[in-house]
PATISE-663922 format. One line per 5 residues: for each residue x, y, z of C-alpha. Coordinates in Angstrom, 3 decimals. Layout:
N
X,Y,Z ~ ...
//
This chain:
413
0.000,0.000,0.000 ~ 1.237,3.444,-1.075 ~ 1.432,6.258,1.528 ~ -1.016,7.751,0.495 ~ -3.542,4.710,0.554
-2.194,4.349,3.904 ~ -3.358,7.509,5.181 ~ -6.254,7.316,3.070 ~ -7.537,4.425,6.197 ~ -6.287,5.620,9.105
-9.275,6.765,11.409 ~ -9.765,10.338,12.550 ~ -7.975,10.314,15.673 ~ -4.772,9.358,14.368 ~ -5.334,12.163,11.378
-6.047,14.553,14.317 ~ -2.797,13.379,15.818 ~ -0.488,14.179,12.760 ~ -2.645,17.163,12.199 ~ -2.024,18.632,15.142
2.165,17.380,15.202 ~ 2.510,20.153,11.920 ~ 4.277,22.848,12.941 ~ 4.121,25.037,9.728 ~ 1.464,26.668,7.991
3.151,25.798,4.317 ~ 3.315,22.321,5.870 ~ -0.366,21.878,6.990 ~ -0.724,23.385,2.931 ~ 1.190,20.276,1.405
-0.291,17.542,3.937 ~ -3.997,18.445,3.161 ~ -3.687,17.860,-0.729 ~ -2.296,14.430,-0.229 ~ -5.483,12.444,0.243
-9.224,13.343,-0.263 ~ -9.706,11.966,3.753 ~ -7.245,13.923,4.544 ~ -8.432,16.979,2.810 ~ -12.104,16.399,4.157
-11.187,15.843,7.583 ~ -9.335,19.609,7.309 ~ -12.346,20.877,5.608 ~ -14.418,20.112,8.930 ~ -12.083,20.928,11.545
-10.098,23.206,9.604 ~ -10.502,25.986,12.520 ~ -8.972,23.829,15.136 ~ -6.448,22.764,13.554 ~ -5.418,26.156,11.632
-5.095,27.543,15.701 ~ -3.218,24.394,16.547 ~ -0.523,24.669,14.010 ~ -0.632,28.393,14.018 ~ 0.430,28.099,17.952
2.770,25.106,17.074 ~ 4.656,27.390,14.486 ~ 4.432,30.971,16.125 ~ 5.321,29.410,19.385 ~ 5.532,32.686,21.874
4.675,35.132,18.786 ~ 1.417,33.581,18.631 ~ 0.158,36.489,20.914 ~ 2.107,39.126,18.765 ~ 0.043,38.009,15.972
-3.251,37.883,16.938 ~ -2.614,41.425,18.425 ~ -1.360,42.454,15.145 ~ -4.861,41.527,13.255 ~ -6.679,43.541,15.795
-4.354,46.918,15.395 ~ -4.402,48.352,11.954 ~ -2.609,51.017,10.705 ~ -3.830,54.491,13.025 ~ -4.364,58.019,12.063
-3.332,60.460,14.257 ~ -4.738,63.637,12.570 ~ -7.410,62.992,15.301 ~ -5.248,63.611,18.411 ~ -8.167,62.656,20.551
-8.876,59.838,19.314 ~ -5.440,58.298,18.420 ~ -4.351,58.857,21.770 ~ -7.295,57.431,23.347 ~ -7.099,54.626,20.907
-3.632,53.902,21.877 ~ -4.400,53.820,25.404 ~ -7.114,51.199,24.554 ~ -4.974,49.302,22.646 ~ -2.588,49.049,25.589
-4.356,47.836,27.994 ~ -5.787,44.614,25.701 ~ -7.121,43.858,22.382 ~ -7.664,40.473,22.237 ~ -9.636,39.741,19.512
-11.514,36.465,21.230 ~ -12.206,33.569,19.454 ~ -11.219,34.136,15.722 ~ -13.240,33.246,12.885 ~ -12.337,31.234,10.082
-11.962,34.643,7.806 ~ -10.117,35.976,10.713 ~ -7.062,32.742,10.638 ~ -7.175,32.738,7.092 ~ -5.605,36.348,7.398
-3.404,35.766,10.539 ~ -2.035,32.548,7.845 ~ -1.517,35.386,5.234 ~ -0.139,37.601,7.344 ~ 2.458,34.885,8.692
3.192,34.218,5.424 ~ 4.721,38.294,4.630 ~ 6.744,37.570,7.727 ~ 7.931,34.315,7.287 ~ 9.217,35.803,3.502
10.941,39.044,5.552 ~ 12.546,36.346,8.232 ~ 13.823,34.782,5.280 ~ 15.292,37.048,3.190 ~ 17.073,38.731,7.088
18.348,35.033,8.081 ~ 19.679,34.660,4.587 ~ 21.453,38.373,4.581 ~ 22.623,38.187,7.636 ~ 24.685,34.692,7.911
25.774,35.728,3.897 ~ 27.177,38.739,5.790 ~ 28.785,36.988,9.064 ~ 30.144,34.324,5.792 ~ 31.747,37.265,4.493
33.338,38.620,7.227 ~ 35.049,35.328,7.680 ~ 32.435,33.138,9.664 ~ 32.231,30.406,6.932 ~ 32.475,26.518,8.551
32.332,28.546,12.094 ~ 28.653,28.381,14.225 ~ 28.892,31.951,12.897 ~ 26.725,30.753,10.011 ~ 25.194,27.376,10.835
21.584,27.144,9.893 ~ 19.370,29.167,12.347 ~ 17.475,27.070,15.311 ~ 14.010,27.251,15.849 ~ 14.365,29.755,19.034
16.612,32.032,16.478 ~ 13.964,32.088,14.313 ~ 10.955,32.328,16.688 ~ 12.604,35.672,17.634 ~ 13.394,37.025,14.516
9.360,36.061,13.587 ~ 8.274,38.176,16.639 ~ 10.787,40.942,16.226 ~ 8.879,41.687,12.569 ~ 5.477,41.165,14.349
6.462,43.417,17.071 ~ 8.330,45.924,14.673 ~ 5.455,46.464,12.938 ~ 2.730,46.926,15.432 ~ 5.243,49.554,16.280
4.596,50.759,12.426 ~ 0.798,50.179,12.643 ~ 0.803,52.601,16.218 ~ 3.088,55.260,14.895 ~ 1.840,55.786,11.502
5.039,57.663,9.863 ~ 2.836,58.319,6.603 ~ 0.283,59.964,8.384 ~ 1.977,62.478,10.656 ~ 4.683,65.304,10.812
8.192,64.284,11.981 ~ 8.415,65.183,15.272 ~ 6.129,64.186,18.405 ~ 4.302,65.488,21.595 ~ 4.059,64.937,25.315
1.067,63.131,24.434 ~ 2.823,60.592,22.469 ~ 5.249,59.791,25.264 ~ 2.744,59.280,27.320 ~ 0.262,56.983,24.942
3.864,54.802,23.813 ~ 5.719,54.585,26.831 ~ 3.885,55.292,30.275 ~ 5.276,52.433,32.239 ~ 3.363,50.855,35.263
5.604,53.258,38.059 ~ 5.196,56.333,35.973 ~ 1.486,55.838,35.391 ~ 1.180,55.952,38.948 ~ 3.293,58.677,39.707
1.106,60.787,36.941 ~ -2.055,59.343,37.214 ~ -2.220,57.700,33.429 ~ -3.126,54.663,31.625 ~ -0.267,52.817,30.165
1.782,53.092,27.706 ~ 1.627,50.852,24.726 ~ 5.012,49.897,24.905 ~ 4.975,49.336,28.679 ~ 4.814,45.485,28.294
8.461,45.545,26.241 ~ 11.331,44.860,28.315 ~ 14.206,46.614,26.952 ~ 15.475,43.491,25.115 ~ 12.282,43.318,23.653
12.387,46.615,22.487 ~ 16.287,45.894,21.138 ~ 14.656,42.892,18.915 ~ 12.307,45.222,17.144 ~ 15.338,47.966,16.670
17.131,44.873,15.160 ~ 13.937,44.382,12.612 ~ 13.906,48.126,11.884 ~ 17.594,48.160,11.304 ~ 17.678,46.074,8.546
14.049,46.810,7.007 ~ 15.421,50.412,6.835 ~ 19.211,49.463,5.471 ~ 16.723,47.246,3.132 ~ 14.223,50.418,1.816
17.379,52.669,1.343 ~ 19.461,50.140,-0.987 ~ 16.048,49.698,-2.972 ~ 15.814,53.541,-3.605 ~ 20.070,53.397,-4.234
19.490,50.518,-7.247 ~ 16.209,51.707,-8.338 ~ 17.616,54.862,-9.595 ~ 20.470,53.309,-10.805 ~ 17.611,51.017,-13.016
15.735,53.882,-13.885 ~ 18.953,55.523,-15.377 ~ 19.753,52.701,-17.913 ~ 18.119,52.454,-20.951 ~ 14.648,51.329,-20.971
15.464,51.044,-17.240 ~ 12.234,51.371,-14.520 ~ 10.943,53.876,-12.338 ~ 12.459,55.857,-9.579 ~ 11.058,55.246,-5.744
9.696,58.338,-4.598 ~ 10.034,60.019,-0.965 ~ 5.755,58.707,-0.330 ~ 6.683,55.171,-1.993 ~ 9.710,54.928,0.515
7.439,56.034,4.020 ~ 5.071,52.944,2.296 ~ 7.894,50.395,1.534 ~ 9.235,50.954,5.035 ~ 5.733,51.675,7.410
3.972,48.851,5.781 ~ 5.493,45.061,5.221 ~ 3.284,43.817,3.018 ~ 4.167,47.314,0.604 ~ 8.028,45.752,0.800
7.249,42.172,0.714 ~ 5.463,43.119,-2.571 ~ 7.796,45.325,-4.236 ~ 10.501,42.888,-3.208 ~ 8.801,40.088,-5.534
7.822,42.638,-8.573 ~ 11.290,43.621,-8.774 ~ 13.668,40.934,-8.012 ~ 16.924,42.067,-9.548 ~ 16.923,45.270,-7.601
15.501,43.257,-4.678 ~ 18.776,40.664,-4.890 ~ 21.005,43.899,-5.812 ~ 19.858,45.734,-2.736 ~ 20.123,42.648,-0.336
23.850,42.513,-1.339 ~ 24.070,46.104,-0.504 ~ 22.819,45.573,3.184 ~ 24.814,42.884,3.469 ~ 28.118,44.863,2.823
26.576,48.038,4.210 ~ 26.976,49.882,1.080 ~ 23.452,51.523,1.484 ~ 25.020,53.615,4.630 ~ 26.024,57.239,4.381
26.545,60.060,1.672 ~ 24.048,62.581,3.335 ~ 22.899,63.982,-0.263 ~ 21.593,60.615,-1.664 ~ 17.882,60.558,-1.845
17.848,57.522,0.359 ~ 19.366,59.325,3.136 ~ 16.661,62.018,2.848 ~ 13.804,59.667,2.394 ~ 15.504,57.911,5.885
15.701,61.590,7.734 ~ 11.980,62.100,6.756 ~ 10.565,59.153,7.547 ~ 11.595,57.119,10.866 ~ 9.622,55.227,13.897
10.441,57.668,16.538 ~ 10.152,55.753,19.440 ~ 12.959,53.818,18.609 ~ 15.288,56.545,18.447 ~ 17.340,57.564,21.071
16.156,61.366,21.184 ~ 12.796,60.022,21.724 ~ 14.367,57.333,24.691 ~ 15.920,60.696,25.963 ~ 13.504,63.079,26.127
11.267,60.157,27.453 ~ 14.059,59.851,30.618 ~ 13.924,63.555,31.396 ~ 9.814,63.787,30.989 ~ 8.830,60.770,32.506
11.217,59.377,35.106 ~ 10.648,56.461,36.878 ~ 11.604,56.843,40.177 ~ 11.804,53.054,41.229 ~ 13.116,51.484,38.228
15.609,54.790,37.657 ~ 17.422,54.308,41.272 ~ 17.303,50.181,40.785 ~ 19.581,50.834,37.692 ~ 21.434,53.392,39.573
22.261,50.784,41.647 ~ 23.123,48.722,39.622 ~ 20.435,46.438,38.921 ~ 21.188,43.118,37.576 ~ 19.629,40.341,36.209
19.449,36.948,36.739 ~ 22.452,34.855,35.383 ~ 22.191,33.653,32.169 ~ 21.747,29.705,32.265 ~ 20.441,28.807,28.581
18.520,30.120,25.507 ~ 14.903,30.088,25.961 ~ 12.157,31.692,24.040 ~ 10.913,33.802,27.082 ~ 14.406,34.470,28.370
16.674,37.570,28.256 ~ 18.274,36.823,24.755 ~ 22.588,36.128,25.806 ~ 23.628,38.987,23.452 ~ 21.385,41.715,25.517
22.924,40.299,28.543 ~ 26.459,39.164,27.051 ~ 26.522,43.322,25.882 ~ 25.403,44.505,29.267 ~ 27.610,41.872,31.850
23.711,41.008,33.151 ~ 23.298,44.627,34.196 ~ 19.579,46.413,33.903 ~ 19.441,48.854,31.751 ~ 16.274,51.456,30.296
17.781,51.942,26.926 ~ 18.186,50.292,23.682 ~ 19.374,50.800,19.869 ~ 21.177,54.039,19.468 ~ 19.555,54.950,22.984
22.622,52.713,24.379 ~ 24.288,55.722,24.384 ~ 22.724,57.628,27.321 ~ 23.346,55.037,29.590 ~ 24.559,57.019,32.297
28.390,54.933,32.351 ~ 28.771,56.264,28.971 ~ 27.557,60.110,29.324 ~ 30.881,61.700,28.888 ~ 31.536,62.452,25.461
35.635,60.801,25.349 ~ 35.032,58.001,22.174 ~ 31.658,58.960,21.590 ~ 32.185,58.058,18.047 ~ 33.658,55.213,18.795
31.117,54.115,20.590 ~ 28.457,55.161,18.511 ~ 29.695,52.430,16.084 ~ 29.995,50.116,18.321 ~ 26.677,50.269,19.057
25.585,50.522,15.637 ~ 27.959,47.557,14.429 ~ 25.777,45.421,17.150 ~ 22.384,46.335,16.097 ~ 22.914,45.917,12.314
24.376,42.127,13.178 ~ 21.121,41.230,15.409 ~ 23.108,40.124,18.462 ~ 20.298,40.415,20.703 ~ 18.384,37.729,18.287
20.768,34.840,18.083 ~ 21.436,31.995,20.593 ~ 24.505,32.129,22.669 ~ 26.518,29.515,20.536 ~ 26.068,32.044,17.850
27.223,34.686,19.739 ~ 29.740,33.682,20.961 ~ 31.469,32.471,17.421 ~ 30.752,35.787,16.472 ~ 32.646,37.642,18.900
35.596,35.624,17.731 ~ 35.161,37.246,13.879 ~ 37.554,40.296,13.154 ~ 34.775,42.498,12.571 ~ 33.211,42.209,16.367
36.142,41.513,18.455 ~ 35.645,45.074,19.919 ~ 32.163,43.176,20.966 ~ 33.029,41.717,23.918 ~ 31.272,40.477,27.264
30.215,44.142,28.688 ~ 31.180,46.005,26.057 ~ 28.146,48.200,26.312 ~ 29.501,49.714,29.891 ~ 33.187,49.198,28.844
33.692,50.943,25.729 ~ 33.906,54.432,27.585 ~ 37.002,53.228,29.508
//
């Protein structure tokens, strides 16, 4: 008897078993097309087991995701109400028990991420190959925990998108916005406010989305960088325009799609990231396009002003103190990832991205370039994403020895 035939007997239980054992939504889309059974029995259970192997591939993103679906993209020409939907949004949005409509969408959804974790996994150990990681754990094929995190970094990087709205707004920000974004549970206290939207982020969290931004921004300026160069061959395409660029870069299913349409400039600009070619050369129009659009809260003027504004008196004297956290025993998909800690020799700290700057060991301005690209040579490799085995072989490469355990409080010695 064939497989097939085989599976074309075996009674529902067992189908419910292997069913349930997928742990991929393009697998669950090859098993179901083996068999008419097997197809039938998905037909009428098809929303329990689309949750099942949702949960079984999103593991701890699974949350992230159905979040997502409920938060679209805001407007906040309506200050009252985008604040007060913010607030809202903090405090829950659970969308309940979703509809069949509703998981086909979370499925296409998963699948815009799953192509942007591809393409980063795939740039990033061509990069770490490059800078002589080859046959080193440097570039050995990502676990499932790497990849987990990477997922929810996307996830999390754009509900970020969905809550700022870049294309929507002038560049700059208000009190108000601090407050909606980043009201944590001391200061809301102190101030007598809901929380923030960010409040549930641990700084590590908040490091994994600046890693996703990072590269979705390197990405979006080496696309405008090759398009031109297209556009000024002959017959070549069309130029990317400053509004195409706020699209490409606030919305991931805008990049995902002009990724595919264009693939040679797509490849082309890939490359570019992965050398860092895209970076600097102020008068480019990429560089402008970067300048005019940008997610705020990740930057550290926006961490800064946040500090001064809204201090938090118990959390600001625990990292006086010299908080720390707890030792780092292995890589887990809840834990504090080993490059966040690795960086910060387990100490507790408010900032992250380019806000690693104003931690208060580093406030005099001796190296400050220096350690500016430190900082920035960390983020654009997505230490704070990998397991420690990774890590660690990567500290060993030429291009991050200066990355070593504590580096983030050294570097001003």
């Amino acid at each position: 008897m064939t497989h097939v035939g085989a599976l074309a007997v075996l009674p529902p239980r067992l189908l419910d078993r292997i069913f349930f054992q997928l742990d991929a939504i393009r697998d669950l889309a090859s098993f179901i097309v083996t068999a008419r059974l097997v197809y039938r029995h998905f037909r009428a259970w098809r929303r329990t087991i689309l949750v099942r192997v949702l949960q079984n591939e999103l593991g701890p993103a699974f949350p992230d995701a159905r979040f997502l679906f409920v938060f679209p993209y805001s407007n906040p020409a309506d200050r009252v109400r985008y604040h007060d939907w913010i607030y809202v949004m903090a405090g829950g949005g659970d969308p309940g028990l979703l509809t069949l409509g509703e998981l086909t969408k979370l499925c296409q959804t998963l699948h815009l991420i799953n192509s942007m974790t591809d393409i980063y996994i795939t740039a990033q150990l061509a990069s770490f190959a490059l800078h002589g990681g080859g046959g080193t754990p440097a570039t050995a094929p990502v676990s499932r925990r790497e990849r987990r995190r990477v997922v929810r970094a996307f996830y999390r990087r754009q509900i970020v998108s969905n809550a700022w709205a870049l294309t929507r707004r002038p560049p700059c920000f208000s009190v108000h916005d601090s407050n909606a974004f980043c009201n944590t549970a001391n200061t809301s206290t102190e101030h007598g406010q809901s929380l923030g939207l960010l409040a549930a982020f641990e700084p590590w969290d908040m490091q994994q989305i600046d890693h996703a931004n990072i590269f979705i921004r390197g990405l979006c300026c080496a696309l405008v960088h090759r398009a031109a160069e297209v556009a000024e061959a002959p017959g070549g395409g069309r130029r990317i325009s400053a509004r195409q660029f706020g699209h490409l870069y606030a919305h991931l299913n805008h990049l995902v799609r002009y990724l595919r349409a264009h693939r040679g400039v797509a490849a082309a600009a890939v490359g570019d990231v992965q050398w860092g070619r895209w970076l600097p050369d102020g008068q480019r129009p990429h560089v402008k396009f970067a300048s005019r659009y940008q997610l705020l809260p990740l930057l550290g003027a926006w961490q800064k002003n946040w500090s001064l504004s809204f201090p938090d008196p118990i959390l600001d004297k625990q990292v006086r103190d010299g908080l720390l956290m707890d030792d780092f025993v292995a890589d887990g998909p809840d834990q504090v990832p080993f490059g966040w800690w690795d960086a910060l020799r387990g100490r507790y700290v408010r900032w992250y991205g380019e806000g690693l700057i104003h931690i208060p060991a580093l406030l005099s301005w001796e190296n400050r370039e220096r350690r500016l690209g430190m900082i920035d040579l960390w983020r654009g490799a997505g230490f704070a994403l990998w397991d420690r085995k990774r890590v660690e072989a990567l500290k060993r490469l030429r291009r991050f020895e200066a990355l070593q355990t504590g580096w983030a409080l050294d570097c001003a010695e």
